[in-house]
C-alpha positions as CSV (number, residue, x, y, z in Angstrom):
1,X,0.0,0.0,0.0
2,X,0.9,3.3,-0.6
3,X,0.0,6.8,0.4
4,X,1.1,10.4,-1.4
5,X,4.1,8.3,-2.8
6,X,4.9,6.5,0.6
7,X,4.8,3.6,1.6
8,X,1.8,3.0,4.9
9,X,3.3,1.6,8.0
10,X,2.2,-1.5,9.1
11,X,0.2,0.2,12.1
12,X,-2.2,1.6,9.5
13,X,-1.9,-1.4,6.8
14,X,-3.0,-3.5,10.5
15,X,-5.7,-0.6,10.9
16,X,-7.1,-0.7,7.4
17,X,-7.2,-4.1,7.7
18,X,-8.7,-4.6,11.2
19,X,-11.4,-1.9,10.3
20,X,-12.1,-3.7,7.1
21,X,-12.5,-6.9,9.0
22,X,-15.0,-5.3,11.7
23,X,-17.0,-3.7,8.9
24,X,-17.0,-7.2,7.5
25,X,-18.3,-9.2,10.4
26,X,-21.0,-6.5,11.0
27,X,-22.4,-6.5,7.8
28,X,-22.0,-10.3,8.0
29,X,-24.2,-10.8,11.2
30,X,-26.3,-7.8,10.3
31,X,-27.4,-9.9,7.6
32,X,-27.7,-13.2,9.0
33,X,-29.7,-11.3,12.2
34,X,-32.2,-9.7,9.5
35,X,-32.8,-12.8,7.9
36,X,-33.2,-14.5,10.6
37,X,-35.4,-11.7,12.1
38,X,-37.6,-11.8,9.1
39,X,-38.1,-15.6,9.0
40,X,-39.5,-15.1,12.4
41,X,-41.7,-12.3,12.2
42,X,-43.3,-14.3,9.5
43,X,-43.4,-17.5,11.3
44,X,-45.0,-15.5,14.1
45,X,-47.3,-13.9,11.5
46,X,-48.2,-17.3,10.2
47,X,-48.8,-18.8,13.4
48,X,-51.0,-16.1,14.7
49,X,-53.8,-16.5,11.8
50,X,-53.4,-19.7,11.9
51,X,-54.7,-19.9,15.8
52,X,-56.7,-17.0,15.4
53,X,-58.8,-19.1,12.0
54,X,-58.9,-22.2,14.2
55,X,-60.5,-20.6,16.9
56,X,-63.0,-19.0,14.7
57,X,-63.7,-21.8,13.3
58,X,-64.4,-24.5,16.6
59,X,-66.7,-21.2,17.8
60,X,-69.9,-22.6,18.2
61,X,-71.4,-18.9,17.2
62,X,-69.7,-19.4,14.1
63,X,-71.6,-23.1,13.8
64,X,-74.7,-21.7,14.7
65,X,-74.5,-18.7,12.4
66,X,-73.3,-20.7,9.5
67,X,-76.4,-22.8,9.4
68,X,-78.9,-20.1,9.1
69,X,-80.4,-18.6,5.8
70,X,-79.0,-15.4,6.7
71,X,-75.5,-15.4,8.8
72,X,-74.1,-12.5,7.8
73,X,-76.2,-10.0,10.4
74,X,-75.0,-12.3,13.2
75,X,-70.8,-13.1,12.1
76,X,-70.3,-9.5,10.9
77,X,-70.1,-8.2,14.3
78,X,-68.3,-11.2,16.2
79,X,-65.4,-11.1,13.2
80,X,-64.7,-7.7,13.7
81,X,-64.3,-7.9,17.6
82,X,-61.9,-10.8,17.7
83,X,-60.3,-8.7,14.7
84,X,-59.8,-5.7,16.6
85,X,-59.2,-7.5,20.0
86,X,-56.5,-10.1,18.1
87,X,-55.0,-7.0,15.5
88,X,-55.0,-9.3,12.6
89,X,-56.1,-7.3,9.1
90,X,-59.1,-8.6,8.2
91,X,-61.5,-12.2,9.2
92,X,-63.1,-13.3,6.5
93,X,-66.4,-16.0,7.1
94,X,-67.4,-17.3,4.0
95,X,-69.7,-19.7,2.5
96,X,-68.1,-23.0,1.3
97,X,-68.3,-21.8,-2.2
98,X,-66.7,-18.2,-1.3
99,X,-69.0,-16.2,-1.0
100,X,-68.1,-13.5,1.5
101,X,-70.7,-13.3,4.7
102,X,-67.6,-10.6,6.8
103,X,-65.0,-8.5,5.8
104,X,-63.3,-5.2,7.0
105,X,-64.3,-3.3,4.5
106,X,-68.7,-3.9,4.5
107,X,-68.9,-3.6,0.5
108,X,-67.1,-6.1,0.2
109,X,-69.6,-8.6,1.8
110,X,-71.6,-10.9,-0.2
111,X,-68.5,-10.9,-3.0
112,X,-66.1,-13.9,-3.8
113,X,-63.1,-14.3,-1.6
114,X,-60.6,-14.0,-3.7
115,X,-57.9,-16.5,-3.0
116,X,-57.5,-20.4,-2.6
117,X,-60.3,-22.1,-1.4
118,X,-60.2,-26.1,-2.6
119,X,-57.8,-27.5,0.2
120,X,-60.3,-25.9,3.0
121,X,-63.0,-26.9,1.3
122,X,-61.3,-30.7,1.6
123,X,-61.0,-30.6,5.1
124,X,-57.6,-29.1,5.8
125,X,-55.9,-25.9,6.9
126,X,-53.2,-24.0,4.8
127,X,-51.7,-21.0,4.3
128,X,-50.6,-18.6,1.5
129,X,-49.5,-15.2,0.4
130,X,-52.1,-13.7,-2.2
131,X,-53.0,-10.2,-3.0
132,X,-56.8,-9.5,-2.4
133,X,-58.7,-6.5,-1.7
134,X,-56.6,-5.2,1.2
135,X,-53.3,-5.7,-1.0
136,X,-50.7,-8.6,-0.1
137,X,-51.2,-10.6,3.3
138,X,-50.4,-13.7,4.8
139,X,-53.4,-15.6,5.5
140,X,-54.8,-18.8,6.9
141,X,-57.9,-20.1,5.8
142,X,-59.3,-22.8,8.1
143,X,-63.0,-25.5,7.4
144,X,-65.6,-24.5,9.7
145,X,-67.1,-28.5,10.4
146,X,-70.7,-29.7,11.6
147,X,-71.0,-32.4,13.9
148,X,-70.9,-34.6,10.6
149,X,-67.7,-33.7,9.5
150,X,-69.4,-31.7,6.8
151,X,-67.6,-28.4,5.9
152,X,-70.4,-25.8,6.2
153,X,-68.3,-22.5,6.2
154,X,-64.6,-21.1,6.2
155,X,-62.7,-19.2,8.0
156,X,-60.1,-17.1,6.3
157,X,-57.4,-14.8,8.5
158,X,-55.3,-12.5,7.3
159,X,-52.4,-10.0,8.2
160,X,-50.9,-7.8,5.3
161,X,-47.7,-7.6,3.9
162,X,-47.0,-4.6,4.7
163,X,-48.2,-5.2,8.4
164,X,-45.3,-8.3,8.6
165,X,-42.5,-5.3,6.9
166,X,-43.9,-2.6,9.3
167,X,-43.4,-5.2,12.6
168,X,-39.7,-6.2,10.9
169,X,-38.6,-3.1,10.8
170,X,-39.1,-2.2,14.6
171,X,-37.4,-4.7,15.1
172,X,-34.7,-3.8,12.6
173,X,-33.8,-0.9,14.8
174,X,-32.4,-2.1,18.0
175,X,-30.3,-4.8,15.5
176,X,-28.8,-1.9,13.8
177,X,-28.3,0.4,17.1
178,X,-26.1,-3.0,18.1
179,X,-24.5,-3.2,15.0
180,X,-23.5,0.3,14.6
181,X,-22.2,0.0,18.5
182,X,-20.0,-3.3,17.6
183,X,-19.0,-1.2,14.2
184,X,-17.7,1.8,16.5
185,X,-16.1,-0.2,19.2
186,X,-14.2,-2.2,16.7
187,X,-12.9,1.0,14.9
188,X,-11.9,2.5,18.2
189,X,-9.9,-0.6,19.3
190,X,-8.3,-1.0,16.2
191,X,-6.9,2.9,16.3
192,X,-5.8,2.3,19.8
193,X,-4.1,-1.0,19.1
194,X,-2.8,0.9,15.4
195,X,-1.5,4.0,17.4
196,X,0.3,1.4,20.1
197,X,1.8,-0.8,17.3
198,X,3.4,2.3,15.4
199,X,5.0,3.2,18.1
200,X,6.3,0.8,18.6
201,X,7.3,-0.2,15.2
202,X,8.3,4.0,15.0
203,X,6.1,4.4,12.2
204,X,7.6,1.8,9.4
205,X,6.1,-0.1,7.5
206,X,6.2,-4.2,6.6
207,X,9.5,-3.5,4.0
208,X,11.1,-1.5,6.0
209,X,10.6,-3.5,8.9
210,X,12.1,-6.4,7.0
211,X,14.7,-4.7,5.7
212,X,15.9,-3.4,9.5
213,X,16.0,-7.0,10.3
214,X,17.7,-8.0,7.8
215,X,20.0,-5.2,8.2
216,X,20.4,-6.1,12.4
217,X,20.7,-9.4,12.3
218,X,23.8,-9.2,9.0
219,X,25.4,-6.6,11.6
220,X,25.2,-8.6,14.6
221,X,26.5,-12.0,13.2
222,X,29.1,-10.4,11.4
223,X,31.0,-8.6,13.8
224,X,33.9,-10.5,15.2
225,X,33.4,-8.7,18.8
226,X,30.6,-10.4,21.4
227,X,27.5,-9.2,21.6
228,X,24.6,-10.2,24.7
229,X,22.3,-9.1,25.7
230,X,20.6,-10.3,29.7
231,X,17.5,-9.5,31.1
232,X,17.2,-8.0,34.3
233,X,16.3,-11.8,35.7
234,X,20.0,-12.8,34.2
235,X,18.1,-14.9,31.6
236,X,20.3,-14.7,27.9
237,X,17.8,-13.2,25.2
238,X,20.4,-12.2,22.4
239,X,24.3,-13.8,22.1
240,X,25.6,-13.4,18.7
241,X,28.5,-16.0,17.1
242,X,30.7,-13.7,18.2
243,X,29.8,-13.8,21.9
244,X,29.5,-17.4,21.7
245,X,33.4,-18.6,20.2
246,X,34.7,-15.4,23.2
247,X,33.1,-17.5,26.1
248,X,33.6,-21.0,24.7
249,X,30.0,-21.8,24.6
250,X,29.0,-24.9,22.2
251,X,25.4,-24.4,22.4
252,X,22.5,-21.5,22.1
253,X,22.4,-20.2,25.2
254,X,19.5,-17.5,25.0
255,X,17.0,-18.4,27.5
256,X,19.4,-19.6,29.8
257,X,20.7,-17.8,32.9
258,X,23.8,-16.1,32.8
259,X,25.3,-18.0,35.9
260,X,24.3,-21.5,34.3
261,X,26.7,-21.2,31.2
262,X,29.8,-22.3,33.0
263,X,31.5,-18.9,33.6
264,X,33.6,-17.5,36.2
265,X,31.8,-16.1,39.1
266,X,32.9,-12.5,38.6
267,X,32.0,-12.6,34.7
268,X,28.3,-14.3,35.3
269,X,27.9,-11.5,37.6
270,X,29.4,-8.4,35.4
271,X,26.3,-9.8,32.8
272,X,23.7,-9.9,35.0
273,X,24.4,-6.3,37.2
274,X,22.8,-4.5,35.2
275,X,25.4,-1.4,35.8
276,X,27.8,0.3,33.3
277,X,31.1,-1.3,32.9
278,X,34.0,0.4,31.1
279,X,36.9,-1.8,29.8
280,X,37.0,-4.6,32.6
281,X,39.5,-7.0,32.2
282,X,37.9,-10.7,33.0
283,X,39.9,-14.3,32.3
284,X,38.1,-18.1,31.4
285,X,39.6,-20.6,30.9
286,X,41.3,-19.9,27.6
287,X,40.6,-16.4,26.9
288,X,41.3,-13.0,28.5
289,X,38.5,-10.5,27.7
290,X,37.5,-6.7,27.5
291,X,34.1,-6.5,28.9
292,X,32.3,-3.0,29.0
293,X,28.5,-3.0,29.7
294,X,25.5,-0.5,29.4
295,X,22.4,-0.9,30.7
296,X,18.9,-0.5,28.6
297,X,15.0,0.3,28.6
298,X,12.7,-1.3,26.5
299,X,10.0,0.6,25.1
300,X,7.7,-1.7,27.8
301,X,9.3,-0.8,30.6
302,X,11.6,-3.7,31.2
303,X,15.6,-3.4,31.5
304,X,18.5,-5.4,30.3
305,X,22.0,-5.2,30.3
306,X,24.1,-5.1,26.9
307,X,27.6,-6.7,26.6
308,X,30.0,-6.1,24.5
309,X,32.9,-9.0,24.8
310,X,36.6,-8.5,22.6
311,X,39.4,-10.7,22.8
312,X,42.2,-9.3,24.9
313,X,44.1,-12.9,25.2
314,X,46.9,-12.3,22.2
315,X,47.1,-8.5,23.1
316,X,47.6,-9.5,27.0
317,X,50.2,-11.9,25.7
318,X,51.9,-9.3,24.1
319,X,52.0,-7.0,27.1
320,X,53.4,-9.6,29.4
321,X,56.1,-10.4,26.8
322,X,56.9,-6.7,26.3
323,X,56.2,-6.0,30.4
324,X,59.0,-8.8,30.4
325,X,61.4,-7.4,28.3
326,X,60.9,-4.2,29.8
327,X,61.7,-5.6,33.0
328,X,64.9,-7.4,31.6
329,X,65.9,-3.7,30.1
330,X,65.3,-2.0,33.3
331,X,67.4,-4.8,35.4
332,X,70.3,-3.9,33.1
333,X,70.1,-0.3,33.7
334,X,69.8,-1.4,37.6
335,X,72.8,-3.1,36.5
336,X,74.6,-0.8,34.3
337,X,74.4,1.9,37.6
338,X,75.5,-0.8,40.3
339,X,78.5,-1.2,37.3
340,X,79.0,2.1,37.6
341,X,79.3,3.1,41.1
342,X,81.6,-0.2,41.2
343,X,83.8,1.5,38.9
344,X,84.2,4.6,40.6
345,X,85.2,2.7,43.7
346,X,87.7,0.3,41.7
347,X,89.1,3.6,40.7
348,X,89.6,5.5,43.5
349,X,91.1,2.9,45.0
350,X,93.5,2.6,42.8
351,X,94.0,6.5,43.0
352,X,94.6,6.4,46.9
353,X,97.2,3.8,45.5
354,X,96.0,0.8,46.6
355,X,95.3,-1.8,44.0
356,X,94.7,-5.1,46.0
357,X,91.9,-3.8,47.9
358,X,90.7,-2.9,44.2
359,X,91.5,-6.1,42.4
360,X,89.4,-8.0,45.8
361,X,86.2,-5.6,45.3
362,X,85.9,-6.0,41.7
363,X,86.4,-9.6,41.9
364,X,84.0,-10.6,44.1
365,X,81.2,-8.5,43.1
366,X,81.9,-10.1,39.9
367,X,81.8,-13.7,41.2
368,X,78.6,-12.7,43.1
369,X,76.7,-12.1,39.8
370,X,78.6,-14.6,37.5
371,X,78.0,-17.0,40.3
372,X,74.7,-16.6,39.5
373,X,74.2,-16.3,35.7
374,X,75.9,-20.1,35.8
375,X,73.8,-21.3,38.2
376,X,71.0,-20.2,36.2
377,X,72.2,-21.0,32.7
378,X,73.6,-24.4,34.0
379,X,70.3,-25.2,35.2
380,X,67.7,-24.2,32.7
381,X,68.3,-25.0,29.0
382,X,65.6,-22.8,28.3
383,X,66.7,-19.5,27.0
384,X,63.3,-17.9,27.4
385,X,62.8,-19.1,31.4
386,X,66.8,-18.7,31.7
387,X,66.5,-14.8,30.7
388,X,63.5,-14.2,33.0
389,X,64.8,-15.6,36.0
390,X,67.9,-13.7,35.2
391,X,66.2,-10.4,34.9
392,X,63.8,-11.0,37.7
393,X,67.2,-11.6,39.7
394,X,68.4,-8.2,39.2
395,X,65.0,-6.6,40.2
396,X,64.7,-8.2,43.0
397,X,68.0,-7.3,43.6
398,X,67.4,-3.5,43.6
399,X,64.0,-3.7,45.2
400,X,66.1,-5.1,48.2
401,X,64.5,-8.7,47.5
402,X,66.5,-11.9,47.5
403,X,65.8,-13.9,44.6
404,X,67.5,-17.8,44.9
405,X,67.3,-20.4,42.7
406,X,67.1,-24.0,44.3
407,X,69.8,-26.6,43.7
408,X,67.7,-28.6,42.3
409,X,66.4,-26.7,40.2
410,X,66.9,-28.2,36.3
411,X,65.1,-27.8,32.8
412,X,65.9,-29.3,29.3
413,X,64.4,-27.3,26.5
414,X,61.1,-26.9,26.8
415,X,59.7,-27.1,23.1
416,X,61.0,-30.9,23.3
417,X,58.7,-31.3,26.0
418,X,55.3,-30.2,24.6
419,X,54.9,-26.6,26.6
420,X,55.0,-23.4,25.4
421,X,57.7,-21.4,26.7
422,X,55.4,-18.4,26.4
423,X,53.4,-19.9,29.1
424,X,56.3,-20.4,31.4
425,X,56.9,-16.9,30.6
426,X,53.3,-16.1,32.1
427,X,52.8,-18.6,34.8
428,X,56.7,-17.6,36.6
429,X,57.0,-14.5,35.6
430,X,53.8,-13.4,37.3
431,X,54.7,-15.4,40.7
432,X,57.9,-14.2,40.9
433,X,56.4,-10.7,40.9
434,X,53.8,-11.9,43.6
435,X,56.1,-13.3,45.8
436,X,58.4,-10.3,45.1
437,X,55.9,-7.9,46.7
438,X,54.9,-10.2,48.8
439,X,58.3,-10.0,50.4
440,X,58.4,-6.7,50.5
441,X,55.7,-6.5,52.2
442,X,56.9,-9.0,55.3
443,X,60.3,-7.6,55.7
444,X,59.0,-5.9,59.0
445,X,57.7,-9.5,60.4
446,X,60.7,-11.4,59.9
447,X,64.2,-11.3,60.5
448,X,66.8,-11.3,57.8
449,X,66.4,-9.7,53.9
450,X,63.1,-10.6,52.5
451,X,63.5,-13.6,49.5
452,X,61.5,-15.1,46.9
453,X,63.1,-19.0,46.4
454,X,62.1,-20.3,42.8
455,X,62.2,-24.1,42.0
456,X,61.6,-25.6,38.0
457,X,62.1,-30.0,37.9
458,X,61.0,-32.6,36.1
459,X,59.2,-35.2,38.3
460,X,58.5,-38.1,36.3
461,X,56.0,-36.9,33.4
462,X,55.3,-33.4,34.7
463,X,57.0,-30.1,35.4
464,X,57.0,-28.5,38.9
465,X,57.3,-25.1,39.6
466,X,57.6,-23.8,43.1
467,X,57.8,-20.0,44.0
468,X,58.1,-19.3,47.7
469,X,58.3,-16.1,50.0
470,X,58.7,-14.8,53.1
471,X,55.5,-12.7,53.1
472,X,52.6,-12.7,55.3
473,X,51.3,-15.2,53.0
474,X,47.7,-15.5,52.0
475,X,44.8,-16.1,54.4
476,X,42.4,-19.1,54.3
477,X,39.7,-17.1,53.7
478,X,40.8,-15.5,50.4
479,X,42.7,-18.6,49.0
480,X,39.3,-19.9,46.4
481,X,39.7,-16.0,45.5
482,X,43.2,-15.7,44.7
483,X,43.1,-16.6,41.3
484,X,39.9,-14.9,40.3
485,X,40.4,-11.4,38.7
486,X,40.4,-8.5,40.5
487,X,41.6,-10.4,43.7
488,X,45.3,-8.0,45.2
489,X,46.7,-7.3,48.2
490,X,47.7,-3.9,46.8
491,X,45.6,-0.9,47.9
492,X,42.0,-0.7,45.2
493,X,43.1,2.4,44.3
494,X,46.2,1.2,42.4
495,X,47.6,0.9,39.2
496,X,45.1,-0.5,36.5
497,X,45.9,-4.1,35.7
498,X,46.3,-5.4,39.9
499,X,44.6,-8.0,40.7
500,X,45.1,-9.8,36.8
501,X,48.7,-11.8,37.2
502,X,47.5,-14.3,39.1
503,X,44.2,-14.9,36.8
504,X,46.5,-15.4,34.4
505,X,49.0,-18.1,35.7
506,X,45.5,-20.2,36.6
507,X,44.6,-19.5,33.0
508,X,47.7,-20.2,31.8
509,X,47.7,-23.5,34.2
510,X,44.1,-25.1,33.1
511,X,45.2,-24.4,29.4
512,X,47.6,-26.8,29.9
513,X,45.7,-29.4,31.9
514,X,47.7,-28.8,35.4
515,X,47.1,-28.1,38.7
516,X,48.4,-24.9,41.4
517,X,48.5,-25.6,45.0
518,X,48.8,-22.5,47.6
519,X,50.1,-23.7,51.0
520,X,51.4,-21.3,53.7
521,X,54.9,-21.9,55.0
522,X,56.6,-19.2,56.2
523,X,54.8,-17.4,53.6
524,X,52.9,-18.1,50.6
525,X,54.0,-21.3,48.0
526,X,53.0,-21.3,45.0
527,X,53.4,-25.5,43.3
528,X,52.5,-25.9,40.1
529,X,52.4,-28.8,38.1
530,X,52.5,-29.3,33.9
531,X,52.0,-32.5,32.3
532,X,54.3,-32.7,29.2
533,X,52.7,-34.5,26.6
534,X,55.5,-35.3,24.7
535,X,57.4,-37.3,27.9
536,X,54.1,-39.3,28.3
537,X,53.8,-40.6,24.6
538,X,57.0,-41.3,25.1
């Protein structure tokens, strides 16, 4: 449909329609109550000369009349009582062979009846519709018998035509007072439900309505970010492809609650609060995800929450490779100073002219730190874990912080053995930095210089790290929260980002089908244990 060169909007398509419909059903049922109406006034009509000519007839004044010479003096007055008291048209008595002996109108009397006679004449009653002096009527004419069954008169009863029409059409009126009522109740409620459904629909019509959805759902399955959208119950109405690959969810899950898909406890809840959420950082399983969150009203009152997920995992990767390397740099430049001032003394003491004290404090700072690089580099094979531990050495060395590598401590090269060095990367480079604040944080409660003791074997099929400190360690309370994001000892009001290394190393740890035990011993131990694959095909 079109209006002015536009195209209507469904609202008034539904109201042309509904309208059209309504006017439909009226006229419909108009007709079928008219018909029905006028089948019975007629029936009534039919039935009332019919019992008005049979009672006539078994009137034994009408017997008695009918058998004198002259009946007419004594039936014309009786007729026209019952007529008037009954309000048929006329009552014709009549002779068997028609003759007229009452009427209505007195001239006719004496005259031929005009209409059927022969089946009263036989006996029986019947009825027709015949035009006679008083125009078109309905009549009955009914045998007037003797006690000999002999017919000695007729009784003929009529009600006009125009009578029936005039009786149909009062009772036309009321019918069409309904219909009209029906007719304008119809049209209201359609204009309410059309003005309701357009806006709703904002005024477009069935093509462009179609051509929105098309539009929606191309734009919400083609994006590569996630997309849902959770009532204010936490039920899932909307969760594009997107959404669905972000959070590692097989099936649909719209209808589902939010904190029956398998989630972490602090992402269920971030979908279902309901409250604007700007660039959280949240961790699975095997994914480390940007979440910001708006909530919304729908046009019926009800509120949801919309999600938007992206895919932070390669990007966070990144980071903690370049946080790592940046780390490295600044532990040279820690380095390159301590160098420095060591120089300076080495040459002043050679100034003030004496060259063994020199010689003895250059050489053993330098045994100190190459004592160390071998220790690392004849334990770990790995060049990736050796330069970490390395450069976390040196920083912990100018935060004050011990850093010591166990004696048994011993790894081959790692990409022999199934595991991504990468993850190694992840998993002790973020505990080291734990237990190196940590430390820090319980030099006060225990004697000596606060350390951080790192352990990587092989125990049979599986690698073992264990990071120890000499912190406060980590009360019982808090231990199911420690690896959740957003769980820190630092103050809340930190850097961005606290709260997320340990979320990764269990992240990094279920992605690799291990375990991590937290035990308190003097401080917090960290145990975690790798399977390698490649040992146990072996």
């Amino acid at each position: 449909m079109r209006i002015r060169g536009r195209r209507w909007s469904l609202a008034r398509q539904l109201l042309v329609l509904q309208l059209a419909g309504v006017a439909a059903v009226v006229a419909v049922g108009g007709c079928l109550a008219y018909l029905d109406a006028s089948r019975a006034t007629h029936d009534q009509a039919r039935d009332k000369v019919i019992a008005v000519a049979a009672t006539i007839a078994d009137s034994p004044v009408v017997l008695a009349a009918a058998s004198t010479p002259e009946p007419r003096g004594a039936l014309q007055p009786f007729a026209e009582r019952v007529r008037v008291d009954t309000g048929v048209d006329f009552i014709t008595i009549m002779s068997p062979d028609g003759i007229r002996f009452t009427h209505p109108d007195p001239t006719q009397i004496g005259q031929r009846f005009l209409g059927n006679t022969a089946v009263a004449r036989a006996g029986h009653v019947f009825t027709e519709t015949y035009t006679g002096t008083l125009g078109p009527s309905m009549r009955a004419v009914v045998p007037v018998v003797d006690a000999a069954h002999q017919v000695v008169a007729m009784v003929a009863v009529g009600i006009t035509v125009a009578a029936i029409s005039a009786e149909l059409t009062e009772r036309l009126v009321p019918l069409l007072a309904v219909a009209a009522a029906v007719l304008a109740v119809g049209g209201v409620g359609s204009f309410l439900i059309s003005v309701r459904l357009r806006r709703h629909t904002r005024g477009l019509g069935s093509v462009e309505l179609n051509r929105v959805f098309a539009f929606y759902e191309a734009t919400l399955y083609a994006v590569r970010e996630g997309l849902i959208l959770v009532q204010a119950d936490g039920r899932v109405v909307l969760c594009n492809d997107g959404a669905r690959e972000l959070l590692g969810l097989t099936d649909n899950p719209v209808g589902a609650s939010a904190t029956e898909l398998g989630l972490p406890a602090t992402l269920a809840r971030a979908l279902c609060s309901g409250e604007s959420r700007l660039d959280e950082i949240h961790v699975t399983d095997t994914r480390v995800l940007v979440l910001n969150a708006a909530p919304v009203s729908s046009g019926d009152g009800g509120r949801a929450n919309v999600v938007t997920l992206r895919d932070h995992t390669d990007l966070q990767r990144l980071t903690g490779e370049l946080n790592s390397s940046r780390g490295l740099a600044e532990s040279l430049r820690a380095q390159a100073h301590e160098a420095a001032n060591r120089l300076h003394t080495v040459v002043s003491l050679v100034e003030m002219g004496r060259p063994r004290e020199a010689v003895e404090f250059a050489t053993a700072e330098l045994d100190i730190a190459q004592q160390l690089t071998d220790r690392v580099v004849g334990a770990v094979s790995e060049p990736v874990l050796a330069a970490l531990l390395l450069g976390k050495a040196a920083d912990a060395n100018e935060r004050g912080v011990e850093l010591v590598i166990t004696e048994d401590t011993e790894v081959g090269d790692l990409d022999t053995e199934g595991l991504d060095p990468r993850a190694l990367v992840t998993i002790v480079g973020n505990l080291v930095d734990n237990g190196i604040d940590a430390a820090i944080e319980g030099a006060g409660l225990r004697d000596g210089r606060p350390r951080v003791i790192v352990a990587v074997r092989l125990d049979g099929r599986d690698l073992v790290l264990r990071v120890a400190d000499t912190g406060p360690g980590v009360a019982d309370t808090a231990r199911h929260e420690v690896f959740q994001r957003g769980w820190s000892t630092k103050a809340p009001d930190g850097p961005v980002g606290h709260g997320l290394g340990l979320a990764l190393v269990g992240q990094a740890v279920r992605r690799f089908d291990g375990s991590i035990e937290l035990v308190n011993d003097g401080g917090a131990v960290f145990t975690v244990r790798l399977p390698l694959r490649h040992r146990a095909a072996r």
